[in-house]
C-alpha positions, 0 to 999 in steps of 0.5 A: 192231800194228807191234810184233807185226809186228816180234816175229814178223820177229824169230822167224822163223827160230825158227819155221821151224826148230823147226816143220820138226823138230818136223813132220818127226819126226812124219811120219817117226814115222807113215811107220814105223808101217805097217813097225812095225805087224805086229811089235807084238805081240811089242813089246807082251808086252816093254813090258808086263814092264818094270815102271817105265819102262813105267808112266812113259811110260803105255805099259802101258795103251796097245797099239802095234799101233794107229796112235792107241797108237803115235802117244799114245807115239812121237808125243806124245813129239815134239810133247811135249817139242819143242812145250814147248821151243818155247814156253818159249823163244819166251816166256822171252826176249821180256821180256828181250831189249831189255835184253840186246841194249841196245834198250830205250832204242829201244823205251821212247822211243816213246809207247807204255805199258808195258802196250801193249808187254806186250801186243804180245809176248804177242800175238807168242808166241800167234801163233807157237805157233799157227801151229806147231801148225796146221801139224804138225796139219795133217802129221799129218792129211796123213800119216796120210791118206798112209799108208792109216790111218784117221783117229782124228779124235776122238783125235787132235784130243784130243791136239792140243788138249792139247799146245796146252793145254800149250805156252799153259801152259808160255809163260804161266809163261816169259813172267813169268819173262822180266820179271823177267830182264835177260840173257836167260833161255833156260836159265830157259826150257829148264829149266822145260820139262824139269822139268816133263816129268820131274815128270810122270814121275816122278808116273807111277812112284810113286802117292805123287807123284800130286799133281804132275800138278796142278803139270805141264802134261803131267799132262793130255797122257798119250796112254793117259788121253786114250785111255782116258777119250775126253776130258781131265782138266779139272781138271787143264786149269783148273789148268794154265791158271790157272798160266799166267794167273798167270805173264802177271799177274806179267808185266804187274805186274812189267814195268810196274814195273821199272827198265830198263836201257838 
């Protein structure tokens, strides 16, 4: 518990700071929609002509006059790629920290195992993720409510739940990444995360890559599937939480095992 407590102090300010941005835009986004609302035919007819791009976005299948299609787009967009920074970043560094800022001997000198110690710091990134989607979950809630708009409350909670789903993957993989790190790996992190939203784009445009949806977590969180279907792909979820089980196996079994410098 005290190394949760610790971890958790030391990300704070990450925390406040990615959380703030990631809140604020959402609240912007859906402030704008009863000003954008009326204009969105036309909008409509313009996105459905441009071929590829609005195939990569899913933006053909979704109809932007609608609060829950322009929140699956603008919105998902945000918490999409904002949530998955997060997360990656939270994660890659958390194995790798005490090396680079040459605190390891502090920390491996207390009676404490190895595994414990993974432990701990996997139960510190899951708190914070959490905790950051609790609270923009609640913005949305707050500003949908604020604006007049009915609550899509089974969409909604869809949508959530999958960029939920997403950054628990994506923090899975980043955190066995981090055990093998030893100056930091917040490029490593930022990388994967960016990757894996342009795989899922790429797989929107050409049907021949459809199968990379299985490798990316936003393969599950296109706004138009979850729309379209009322649920998620939950092959696609088991898979993507297989690859972040297998990236927490590799942590404790690389961790456990490594040479420290310190």
């Amino acid at each position: 518990m005290t190394l949760i407590k610790h971890e958790l102090r030391q990300g704070r300010l990450s925390l406040t700071i990615w959380t703030a941005a990631v809140g604020s835009l959402l609240v912007i986004c859906i402030f704008l929609f009863p000003e954008m609302k009326g204009q969105m035919e036309g909008v409509n007819d313009v996105f459905a002509s441009m071929g590829s791009f609005t195939e990569a976005f899913g933006m053909d299948r979704l109809n932007f006059g609608t609060l829950i299609g322009f929140y699956a787009v603008e919105c998902g967009n945000v918490l999409g790629l904002g949530g998955a920074f997060f997360a990656s970043l939270c994660a890659a560094g958390m194995l790798s920290k005490e090396e680079k800022d040459r605190t390891a001997e502090f920390l491996l000198t207390h009676p404490v195992s190895r595994r414990r110690i993974v432990t701990g710091k996997l139960l510190a990134v899951f708190v914070q993720i959490v905790a950051m989607n609790v609270i923009v979950y609640a913005l949305s809630v707050g500003s949908i409510a604020a604006v007049g708009e009915e609550i899509p409350w089974k969409e909604l909670n869809l949508f959530h739940l999958a960029y939920f789903l997403l950054q628990l993957e994506l923090a899975g993989i980043c955190f066995g990444i981090s055990a093998f790190m030893r100056k930091g790996s917040a490029g490593a992190g930022l990388g994967i995360a960016a990757m894996m939203y342009f795989l899922n784009l790429v797989a929107n445009i050409t049907e021949a890559a459809e199968f990379l949806k299985y490798i990316t977590p936003f393969g599950y969180c296109e706004g138009a599937d979850i729309v379209a279907d009322g649920c998620l792909d939950g092959g696609l979820v088991v898979v993507g939480l297989v690859l972040g089980a297998a990236g927490i196996a590799v942590a404790y079994l690389q961790y456990c095992r490594k040479d420290i410098t310190v």
